[in-house]
C-alpha positions as CSV (number, residue, x, y, z in Angstrom):
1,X,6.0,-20.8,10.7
2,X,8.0,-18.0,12.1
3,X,10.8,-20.2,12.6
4,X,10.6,-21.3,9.3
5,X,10.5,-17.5,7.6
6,X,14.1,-16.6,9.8
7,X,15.8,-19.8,8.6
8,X,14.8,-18.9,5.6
9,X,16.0,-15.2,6.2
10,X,19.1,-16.5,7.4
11,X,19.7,-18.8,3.9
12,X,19.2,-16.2,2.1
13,X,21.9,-14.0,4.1
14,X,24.6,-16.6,3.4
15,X,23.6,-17.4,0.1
16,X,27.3,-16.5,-2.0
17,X,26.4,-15.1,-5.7
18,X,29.2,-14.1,-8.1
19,X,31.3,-11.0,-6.7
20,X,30.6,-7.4,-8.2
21,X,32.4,-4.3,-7.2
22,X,28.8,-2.3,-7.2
23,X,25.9,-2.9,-5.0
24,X,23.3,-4.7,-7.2
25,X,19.3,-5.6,-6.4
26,X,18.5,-8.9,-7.2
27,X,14.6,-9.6,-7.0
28,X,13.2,-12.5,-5.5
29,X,9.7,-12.6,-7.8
30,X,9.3,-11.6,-11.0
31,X,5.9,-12.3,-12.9
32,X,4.9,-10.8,-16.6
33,X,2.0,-10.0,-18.8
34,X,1.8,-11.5,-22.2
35,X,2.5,-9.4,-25.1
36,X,0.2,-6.3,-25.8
37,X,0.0,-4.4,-29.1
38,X,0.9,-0.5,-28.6
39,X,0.2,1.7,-31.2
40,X,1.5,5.3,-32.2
41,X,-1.7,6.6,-30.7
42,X,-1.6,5.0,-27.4
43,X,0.6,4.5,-24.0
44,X,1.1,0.9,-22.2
45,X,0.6,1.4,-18.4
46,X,1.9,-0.5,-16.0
47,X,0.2,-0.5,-12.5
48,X,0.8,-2.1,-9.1
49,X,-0.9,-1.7,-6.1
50,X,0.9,-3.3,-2.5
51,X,-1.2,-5.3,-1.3
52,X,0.8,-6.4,2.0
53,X,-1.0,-5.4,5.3
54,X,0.9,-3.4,8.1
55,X,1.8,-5.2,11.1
56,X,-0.4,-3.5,14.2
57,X,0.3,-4.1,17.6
58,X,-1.5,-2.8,20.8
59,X,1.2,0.1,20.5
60,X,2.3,0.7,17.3
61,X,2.1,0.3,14.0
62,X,4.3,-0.9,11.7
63,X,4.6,0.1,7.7
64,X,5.6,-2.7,5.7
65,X,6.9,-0.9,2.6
66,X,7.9,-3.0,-0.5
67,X,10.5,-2.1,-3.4
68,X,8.8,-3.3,-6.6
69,X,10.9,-2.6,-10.2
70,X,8.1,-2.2,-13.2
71,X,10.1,-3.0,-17.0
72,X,8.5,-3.1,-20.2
73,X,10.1,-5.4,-22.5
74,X,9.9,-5.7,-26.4
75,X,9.2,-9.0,-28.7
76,X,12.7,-9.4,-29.0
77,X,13.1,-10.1,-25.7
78,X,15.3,-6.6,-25.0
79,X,14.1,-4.2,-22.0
80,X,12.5,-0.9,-23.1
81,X,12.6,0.8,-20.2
82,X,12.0,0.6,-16.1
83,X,12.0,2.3,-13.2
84,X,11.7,1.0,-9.4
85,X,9.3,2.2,-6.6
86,X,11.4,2.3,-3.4
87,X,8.6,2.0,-1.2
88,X,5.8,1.3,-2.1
89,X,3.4,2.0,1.5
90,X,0.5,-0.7,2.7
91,X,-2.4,0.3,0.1
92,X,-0.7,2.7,-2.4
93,X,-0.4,2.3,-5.4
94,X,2.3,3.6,-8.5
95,X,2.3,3.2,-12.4
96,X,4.7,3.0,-15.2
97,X,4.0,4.0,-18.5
98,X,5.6,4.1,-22.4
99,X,4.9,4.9,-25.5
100,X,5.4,3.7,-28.8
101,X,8.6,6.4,-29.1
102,X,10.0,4.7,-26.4
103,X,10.7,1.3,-28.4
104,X,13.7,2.2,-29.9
105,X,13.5,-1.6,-31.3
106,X,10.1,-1.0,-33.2
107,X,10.5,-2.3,-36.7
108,X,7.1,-0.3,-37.2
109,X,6.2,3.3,-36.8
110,X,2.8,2.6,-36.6
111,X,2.7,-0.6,-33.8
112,X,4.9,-2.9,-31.8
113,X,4.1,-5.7,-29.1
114,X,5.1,-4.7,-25.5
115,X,4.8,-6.8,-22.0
116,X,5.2,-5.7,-18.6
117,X,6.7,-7.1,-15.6
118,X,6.8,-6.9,-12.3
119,X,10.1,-7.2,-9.7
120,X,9.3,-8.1,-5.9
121,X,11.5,-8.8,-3.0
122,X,14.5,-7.5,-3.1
123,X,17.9,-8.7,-2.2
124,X,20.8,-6.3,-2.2
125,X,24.4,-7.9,-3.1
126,X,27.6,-6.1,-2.0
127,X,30.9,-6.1,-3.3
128,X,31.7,-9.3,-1.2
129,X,29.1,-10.8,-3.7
130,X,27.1,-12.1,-0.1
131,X,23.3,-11.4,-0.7
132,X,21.6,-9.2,2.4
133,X,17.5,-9.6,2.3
134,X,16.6,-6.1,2.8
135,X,14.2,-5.3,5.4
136,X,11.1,-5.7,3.4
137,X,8.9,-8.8,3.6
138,X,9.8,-11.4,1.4
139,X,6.3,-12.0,0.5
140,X,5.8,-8.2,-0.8
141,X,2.1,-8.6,-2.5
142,X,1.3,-6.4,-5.4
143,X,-1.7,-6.4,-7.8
144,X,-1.0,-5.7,-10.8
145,X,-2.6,-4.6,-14.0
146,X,-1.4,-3.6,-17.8
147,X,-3.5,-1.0,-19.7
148,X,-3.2,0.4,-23.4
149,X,-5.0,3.7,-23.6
150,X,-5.8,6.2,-26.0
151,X,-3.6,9.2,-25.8
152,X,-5.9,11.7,-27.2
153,X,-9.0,10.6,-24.6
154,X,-7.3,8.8,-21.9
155,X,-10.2,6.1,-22.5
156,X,-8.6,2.8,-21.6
157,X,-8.6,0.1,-25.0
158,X,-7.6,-3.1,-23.6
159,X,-5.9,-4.1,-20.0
160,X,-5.2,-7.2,-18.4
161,X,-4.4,-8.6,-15.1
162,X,-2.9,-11.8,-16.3
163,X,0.2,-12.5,-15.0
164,X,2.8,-15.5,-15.3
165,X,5.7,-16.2,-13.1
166,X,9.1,-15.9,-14.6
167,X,11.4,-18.8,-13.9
168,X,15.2,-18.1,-12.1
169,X,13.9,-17.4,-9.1
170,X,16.5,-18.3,-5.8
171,X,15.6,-21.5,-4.8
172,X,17.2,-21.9,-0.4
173,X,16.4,-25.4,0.5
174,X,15.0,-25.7,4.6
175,X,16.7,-28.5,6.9
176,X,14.1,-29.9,8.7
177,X,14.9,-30.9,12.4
């Protein structure tokens, strides 16, 4: 299995995208929420938790950090707004939240639909255009929920942990021996 994970490791190092002058992140694993109705009154909050254990030897032990990138997107399909967690420990957990301000593409001043999702796994891609797995686990594990609650109280309305995965992902065929 180990051998496995560095082939893989190494696929992914050689892997040739399309060149860019700017260092980009490319994620891995993306999953999303369904849609959610937000209304003037209340805020969508996105929340992760990492759910990857840290790797203990006799001697030491070692933090296994992941980058996660939280986006809310609208029902036309445009992103509100995101943000990225550049390391997120073993255990902690962050949060991302909007309002119904925020959707600039609201037709309604009263309510909109919103989603979350959730970027894992991150790639970085230099201006040769060569993707470089950065040193986080590939399988970075977060829980995550969505909750709509009430600004005034802070009581929670609805939430849901329901999550789908998003297609594109980078696909790196293994040779077997």
């Amino acid at each position: 299995m180990k051998l496995m994970s560095s082939v893989y490791l190494f696929a992914l190092a050689a892997l040739p995208l399309a060149a860019q002058s700017a260092t980009t992140t490319t994620f891995l694993s993306a999953s999303s929420t369904g849609m959610m109705g937000l209304a003037a009154t209340q805020t969508a909050q996105l929340n992760v938790v990492n759910l990857s254990a840290a790797a203990t030897t006799a001697n030491t032990t070692t933090i296994a950090p992941c980058e996660v990138q939280l986006e809310f997107w609208d029902a036309t399909g445009k992103m509100i707004k995101s943000t990225t967690i550049a390391n997120l420990a073993p255990g902690a957990a962050g949060s991302f939240s909007i309002r119904l301000a925020d959707v600039a593409t609201s037709t309604s001043t009263l309510r909109t639909e919103v989603r979350g999702v959730v970027r894992t796994s991150p790639l970085t891609t230099s201006g040769s255009g060569v993707a470089i797995p950065i040193a986080y686990p590939l399988n970075c594990s977060v829980a995550t929920t969505m909750e709509i609650f009430d600004n005034g109280t802070g009581v929670t309305q609805s939430s849901t942990s329901d999550l789908r995965a998003l297609s594109g992902g980078v696909v790196v065929p293994l040779l077997r021996p």
